[in-house]
C-alpha positions in Angstrom: 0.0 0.0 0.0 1.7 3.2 -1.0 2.1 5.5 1.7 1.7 2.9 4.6 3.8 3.3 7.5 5.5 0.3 9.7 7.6 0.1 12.1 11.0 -1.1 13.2 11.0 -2.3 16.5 13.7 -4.1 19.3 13.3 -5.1 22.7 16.9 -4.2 24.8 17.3 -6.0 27.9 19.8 -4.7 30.3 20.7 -7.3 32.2 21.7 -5.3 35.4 22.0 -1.4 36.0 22.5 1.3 33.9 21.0 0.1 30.7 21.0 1.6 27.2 20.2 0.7 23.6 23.2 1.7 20.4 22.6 0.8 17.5 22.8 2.0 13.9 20.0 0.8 10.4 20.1 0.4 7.4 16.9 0.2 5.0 17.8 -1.8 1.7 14.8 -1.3 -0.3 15.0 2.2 -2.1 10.8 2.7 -1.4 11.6 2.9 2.2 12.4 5.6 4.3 13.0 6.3 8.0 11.2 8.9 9.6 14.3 11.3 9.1 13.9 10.9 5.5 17.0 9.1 4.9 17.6 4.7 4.3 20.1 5.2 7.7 19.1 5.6 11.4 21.3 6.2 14.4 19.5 5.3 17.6 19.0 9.0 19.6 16.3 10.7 21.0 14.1 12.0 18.3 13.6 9.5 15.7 12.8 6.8 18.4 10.2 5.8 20.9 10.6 4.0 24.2 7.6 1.8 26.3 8.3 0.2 29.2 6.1 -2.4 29.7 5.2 -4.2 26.4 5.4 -2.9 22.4 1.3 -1.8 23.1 2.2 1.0 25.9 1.8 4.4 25.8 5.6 5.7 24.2 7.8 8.7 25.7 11.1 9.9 24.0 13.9 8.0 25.4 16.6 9.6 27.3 20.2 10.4 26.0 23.1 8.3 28.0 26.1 9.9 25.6 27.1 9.2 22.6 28.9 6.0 21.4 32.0 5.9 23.6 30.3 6.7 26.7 31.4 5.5 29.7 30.4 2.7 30.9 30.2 1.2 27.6 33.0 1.9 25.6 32.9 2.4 22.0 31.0 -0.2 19.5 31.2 -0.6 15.9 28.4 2.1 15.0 29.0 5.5 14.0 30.6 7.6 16.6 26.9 9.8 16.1 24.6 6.9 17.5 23.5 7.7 21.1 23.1 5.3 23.7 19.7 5.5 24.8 17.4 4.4 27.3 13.7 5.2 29.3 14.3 7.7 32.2 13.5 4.8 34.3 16.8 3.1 35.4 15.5 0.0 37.3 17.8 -2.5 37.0 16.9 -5.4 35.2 14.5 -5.3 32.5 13.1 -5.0 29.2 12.4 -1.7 27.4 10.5 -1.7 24.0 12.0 0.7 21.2 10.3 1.5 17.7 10.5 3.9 14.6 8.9 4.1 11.7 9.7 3.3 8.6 7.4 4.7 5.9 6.8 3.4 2.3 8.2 6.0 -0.5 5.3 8.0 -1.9 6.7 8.1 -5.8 6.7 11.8 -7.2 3.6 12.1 -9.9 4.3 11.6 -13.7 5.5 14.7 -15.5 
């Protein structure tokens, strides 16, 4: 359906206090776009959404923990852009639920 939207989505687990989420997507269909416009997508706090309880839960922007680097994690294999992000709650272990869209390309009208 042209113009339909989806969604990418991953549940992170953090396995013991603090947790966070890095990560860095690539679309490899050309009539798909992120929300940012673009076939790439660094994990940070405006293109994602973050629900604590299950994938059906009310969503809140996640919350920045530095960029990729950041102590305690180190660096990872991402762009040194990507953010490590989380939900503002830090409760030890647990899952969080993290989605974006990604939208089918609407093609330009025939000229």
């Amino acid at each position: 359906m042209t113009g339909s939207t989806t969604f990418l989505q991953v549940v992170a687990i953090d396995q013991g206090t603090p947790g966070a989420f890095l990560g860095e997507f690539t679309l490899s269909d050309t009539g798909y776009r992120f929300a940012n416009g673009t076939q790439q997508l660094l994990t940070n706090t405006v293109d994602w959404t973050v629900r604590e309880e299950s994938f059906g839960d009310a969503g809140q922007s996640p919350v920045s923990r530095g960029v990729n680097g950041a102590s305690p994690w180190g660096t990872r294999s991402v762009s040194s852009s990507a953010e490590w992000i989380w939900s503002s709650d830090l409760s030890g272990s647990c899952a969080r639920y993290f989605s974006t869209p990604i939208m089918q390309a609407v093609p330009e009208p025939a000229t």
